[in-house]
C-alpha positions in Angstrom: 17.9 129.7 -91.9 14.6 131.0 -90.5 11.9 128.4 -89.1 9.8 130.3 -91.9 11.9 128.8 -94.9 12.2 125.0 -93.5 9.4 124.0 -95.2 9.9 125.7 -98.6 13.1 123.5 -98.7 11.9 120.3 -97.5 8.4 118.3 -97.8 6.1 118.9 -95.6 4.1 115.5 -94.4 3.7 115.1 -90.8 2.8 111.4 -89.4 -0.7 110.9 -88.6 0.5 111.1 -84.5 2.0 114.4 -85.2 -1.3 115.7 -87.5 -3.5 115.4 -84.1 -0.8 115.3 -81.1 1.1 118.5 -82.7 -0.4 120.5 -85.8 -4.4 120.3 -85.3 -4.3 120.9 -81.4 -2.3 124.2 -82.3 -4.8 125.0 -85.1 -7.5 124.6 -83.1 -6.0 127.0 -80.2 -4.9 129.3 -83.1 -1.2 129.2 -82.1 1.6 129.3 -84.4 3.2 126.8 -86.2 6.8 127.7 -87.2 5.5 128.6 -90.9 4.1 125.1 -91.4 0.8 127.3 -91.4 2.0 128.5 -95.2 1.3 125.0 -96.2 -1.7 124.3 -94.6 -5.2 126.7 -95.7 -8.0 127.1 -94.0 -11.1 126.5 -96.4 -14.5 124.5 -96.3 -13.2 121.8 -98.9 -16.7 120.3 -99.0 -17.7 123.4 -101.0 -15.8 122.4 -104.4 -14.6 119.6 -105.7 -10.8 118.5 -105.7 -10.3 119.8 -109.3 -11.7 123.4 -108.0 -9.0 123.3 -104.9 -6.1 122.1 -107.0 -6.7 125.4 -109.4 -7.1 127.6 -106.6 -4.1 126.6 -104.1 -0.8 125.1 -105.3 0.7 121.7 -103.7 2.9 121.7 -100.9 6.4 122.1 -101.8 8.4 119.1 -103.2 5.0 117.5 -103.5 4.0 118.7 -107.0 3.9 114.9 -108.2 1.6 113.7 -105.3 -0.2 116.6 -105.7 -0.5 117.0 -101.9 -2.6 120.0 -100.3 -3.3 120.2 -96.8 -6.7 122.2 -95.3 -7.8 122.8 -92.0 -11.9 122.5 -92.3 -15.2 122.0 -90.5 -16.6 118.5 -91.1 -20.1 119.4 -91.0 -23.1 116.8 -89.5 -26.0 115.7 -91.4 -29.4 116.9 -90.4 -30.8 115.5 -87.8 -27.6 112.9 -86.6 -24.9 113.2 -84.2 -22.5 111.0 -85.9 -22.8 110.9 -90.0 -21.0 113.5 -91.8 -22.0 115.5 -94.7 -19.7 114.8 -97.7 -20.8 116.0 -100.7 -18.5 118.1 -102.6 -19.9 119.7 -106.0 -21.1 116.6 -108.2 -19.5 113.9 -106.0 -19.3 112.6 -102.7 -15.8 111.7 -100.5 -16.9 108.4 -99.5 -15.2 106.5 -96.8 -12.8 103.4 -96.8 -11.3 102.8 -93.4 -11.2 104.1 -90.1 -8.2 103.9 -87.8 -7.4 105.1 -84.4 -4.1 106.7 -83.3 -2.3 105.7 -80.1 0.5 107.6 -78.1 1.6 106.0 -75.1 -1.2 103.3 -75.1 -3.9 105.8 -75.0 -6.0 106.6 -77.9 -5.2 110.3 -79.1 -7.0 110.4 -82.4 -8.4 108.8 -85.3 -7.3 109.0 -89.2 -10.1 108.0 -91.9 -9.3 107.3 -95.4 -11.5 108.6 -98.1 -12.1 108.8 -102.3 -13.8 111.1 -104.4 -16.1 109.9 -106.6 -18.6 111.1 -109.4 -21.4 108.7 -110.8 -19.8 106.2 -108.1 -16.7 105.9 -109.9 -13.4 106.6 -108.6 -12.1 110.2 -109.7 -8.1 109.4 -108.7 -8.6 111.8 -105.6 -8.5 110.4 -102.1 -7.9 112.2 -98.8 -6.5 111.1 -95.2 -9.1 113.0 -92.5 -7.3 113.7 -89.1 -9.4 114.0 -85.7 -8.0 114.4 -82.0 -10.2 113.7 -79.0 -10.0 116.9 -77.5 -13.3 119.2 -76.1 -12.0 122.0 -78.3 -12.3 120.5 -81.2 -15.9 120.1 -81.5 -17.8 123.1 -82.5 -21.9 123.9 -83.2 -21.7 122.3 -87.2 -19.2 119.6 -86.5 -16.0 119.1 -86.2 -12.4 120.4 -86.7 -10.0 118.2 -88.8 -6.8 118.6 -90.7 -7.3 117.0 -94.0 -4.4 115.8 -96.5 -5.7 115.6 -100.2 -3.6 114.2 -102.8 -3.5 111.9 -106.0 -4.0 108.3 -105.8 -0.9 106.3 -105.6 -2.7 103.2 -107.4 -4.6 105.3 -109.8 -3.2 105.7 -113.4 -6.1 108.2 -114.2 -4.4 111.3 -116.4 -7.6 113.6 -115.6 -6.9 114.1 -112.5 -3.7 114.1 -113.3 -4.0 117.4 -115.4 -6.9 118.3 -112.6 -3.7 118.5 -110.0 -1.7 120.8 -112.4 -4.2 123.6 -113.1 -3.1 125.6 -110.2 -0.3 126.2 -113.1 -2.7 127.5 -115.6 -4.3 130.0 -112.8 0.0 131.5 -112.1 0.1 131.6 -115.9 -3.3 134.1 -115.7 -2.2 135.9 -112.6 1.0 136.8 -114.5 -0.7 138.4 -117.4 -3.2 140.4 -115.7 -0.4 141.6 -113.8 -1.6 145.4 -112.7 0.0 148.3 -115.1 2.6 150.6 -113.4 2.0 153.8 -113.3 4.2 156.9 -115.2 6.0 158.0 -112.3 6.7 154.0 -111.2 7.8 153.1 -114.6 12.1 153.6 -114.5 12.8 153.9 -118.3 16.6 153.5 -119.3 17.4 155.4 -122.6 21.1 155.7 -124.2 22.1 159.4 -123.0 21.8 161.7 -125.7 25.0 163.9 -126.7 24.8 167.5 -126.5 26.2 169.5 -129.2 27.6 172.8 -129.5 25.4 175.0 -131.0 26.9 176.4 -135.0 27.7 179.6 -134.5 25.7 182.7 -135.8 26.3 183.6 -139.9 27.5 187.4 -140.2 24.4 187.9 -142.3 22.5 187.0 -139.9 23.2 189.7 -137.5 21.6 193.1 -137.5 24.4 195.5 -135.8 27.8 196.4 -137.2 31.2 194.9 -135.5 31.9 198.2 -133.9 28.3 198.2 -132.2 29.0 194.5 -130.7 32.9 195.9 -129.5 31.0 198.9 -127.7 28.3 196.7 -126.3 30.2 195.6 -123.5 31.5 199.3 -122.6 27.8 199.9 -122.2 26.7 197.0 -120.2 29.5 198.0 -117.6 28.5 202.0 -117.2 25.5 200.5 -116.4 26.3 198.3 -114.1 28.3 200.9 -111.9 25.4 203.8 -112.4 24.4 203.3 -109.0 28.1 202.9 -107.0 29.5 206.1 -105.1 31.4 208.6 -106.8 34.3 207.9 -105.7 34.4 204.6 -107.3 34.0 204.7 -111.0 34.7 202.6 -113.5 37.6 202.2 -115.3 37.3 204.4 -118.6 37.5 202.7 -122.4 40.5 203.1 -123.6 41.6 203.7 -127.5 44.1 204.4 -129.5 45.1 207.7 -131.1 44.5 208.0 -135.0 48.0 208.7 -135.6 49.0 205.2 -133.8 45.6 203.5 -135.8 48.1 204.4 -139.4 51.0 203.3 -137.7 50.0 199.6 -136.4 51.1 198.3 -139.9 54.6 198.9 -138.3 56.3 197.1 -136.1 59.9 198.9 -135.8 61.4 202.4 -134.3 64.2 204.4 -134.4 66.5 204.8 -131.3 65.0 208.5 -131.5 61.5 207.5 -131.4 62.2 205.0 -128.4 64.2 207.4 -126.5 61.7 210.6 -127.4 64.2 212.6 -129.0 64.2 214.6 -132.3 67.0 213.5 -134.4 69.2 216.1 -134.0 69.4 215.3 -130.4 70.3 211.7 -131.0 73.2 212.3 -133.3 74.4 215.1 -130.9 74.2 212.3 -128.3 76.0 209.9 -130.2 79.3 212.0 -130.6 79.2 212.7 -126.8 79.3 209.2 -126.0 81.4 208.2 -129.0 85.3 206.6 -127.7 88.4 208.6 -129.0 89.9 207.0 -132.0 93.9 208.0 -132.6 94.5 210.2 -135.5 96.7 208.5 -138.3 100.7 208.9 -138.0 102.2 211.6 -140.1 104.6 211.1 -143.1 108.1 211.6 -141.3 107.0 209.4 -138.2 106.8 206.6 -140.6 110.3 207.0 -142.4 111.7 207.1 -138.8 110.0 203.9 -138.3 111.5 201.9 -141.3 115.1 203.3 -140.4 114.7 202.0 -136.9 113.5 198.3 -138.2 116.6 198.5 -140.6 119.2 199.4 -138.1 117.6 196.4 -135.6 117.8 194.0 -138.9 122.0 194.7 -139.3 122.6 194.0 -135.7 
């Protein structure tokens, strides 16, 4: 985990010896902070009142129920003195409580001052903890640099300020419908693929050339496609059938004549020059001789 995230997952409330030993010091000097400086803003909180900086900035994180924001500001003089601050803050004033020093190895380092808001001098439910250090750099031409801590009264049951701390809600509610609206080409828009079909084929009717036309088209569109080759190289000729073999394609037999190319007389003449010699019957008297021989062979 980066130094950046430790204080999105933990609270952030520094002791009042490490507000003006540690985290004010390096505000001042403008060096970093390790992210804490995500949780601390830089505004004139004397400007508004509390309910104006709990709309505009949200509370540090796991601090929503305190309500605590943090600011680095200028605590500004009063006309004319050298030690009085200006306080007022819209339609009230922070007025102070108590003032406390800070010591760090017995010497005095800082001082923390405790003040409430209030309207019509009543208390609002808004206090604040105001963080000084003693160093040279801190002091500037209107006053004075401070880290201030303002959160919601701990003894205060007041439910306005309350709902005061929560508005920074309302203003993310706002932000989130004006949102900005994307452009065409930004937008990605998912839609169910559509299914191409196969186009229905042609009627007959609606065709304007004859069958034979569409058989010879493709004859044509080849000459033409070999006009321009050598003469040598041609290409190859349409062939068709002879009208006599057009009657005959009903028939699907031949003769032994027709296979061979031979006239008929030629195949029988063929045939009895190939036929085998078959014996010619026995005569009359060979077949007397015969059955006297059997006879005689019988008696022995």
């Amino acid at each position: 985990m980066e130094m950046d995230d430790v204080y999105k997952y933990s609270r952030f409330d520094p002791t009042p010896k490490e507000a003006v030993t540690y985290y004010l010091p390096r505000l001042i000097a403008g060096s970093s902070l390790n992210g804490a400086e995500k949780v601390i803003h830089e505004f004139d909180i004397y400007s508004c009142e509390p309910k104006d900086l709990a709309y505009n900035y949200d509370p540090a994180p796991h601090a929503v129920r305190t309500g605590d924001r943090f600011f680095f500001t200028t605590c500004k003089r009063k006309n004319g003195s050298s030690t009085r601050s200006a306080r007022v803050a819209g339609a009230g004033t922070w007025t102070g409580n108590k003032t406390q020093s800070i010591v760090h190895a017995g010497v005095k380092v800082g001082e923390v001052k405790s003040l409430s808001f209030k309207k019509d001098k009543a208390c609002t439910g808004w206090v604040m903890e105001e963080y000084r250090c003693l160093l040279p750099q801190a002091v500037v031409a209107e006053g004075e640099k401070v880290l201030c801590k303002i959160h919601l009264s701990s003894s205060s049951g007041c439910a306005a300020a309350r709902r005061e701390s929560a508005a920074y809600m309302l203003r993310q509610e706002q932000e989130a419908a004006e949102l900005p609206v994307l452009e065409p080409d930004t937008v990605t828009v998912t839609t169910t693929p559509q299914v191409l079909k196969r186009p229905a084929p042609v009627a007959a009717d609606d065709l304007s050339f004859s069958k034979k036309l569409r058989m010879a088209t493709p004859v044509q569109a080849l000459e033409e496609e070999y006009q321009d080759c050598p003469d040598w190289f041609a290409p190859p000729a349409p062939f068709s059938l002879p009208a006599e073999a057009e009657e005959d394609m009903d028939r699907f037999t031949c003769t032994v004549a027709e296979l061979l190319g031979e006239t008929e007389e030629q195949a029988e003449n063929n045939i009895e020059q190939f036929a085998p010699p078959f014996p010619e019957p026995a005569s009359d008297w060979e077949t007397d001789e015969f059955d006297e021989l059997e006879m005689v062979l019988a008696d022995l």
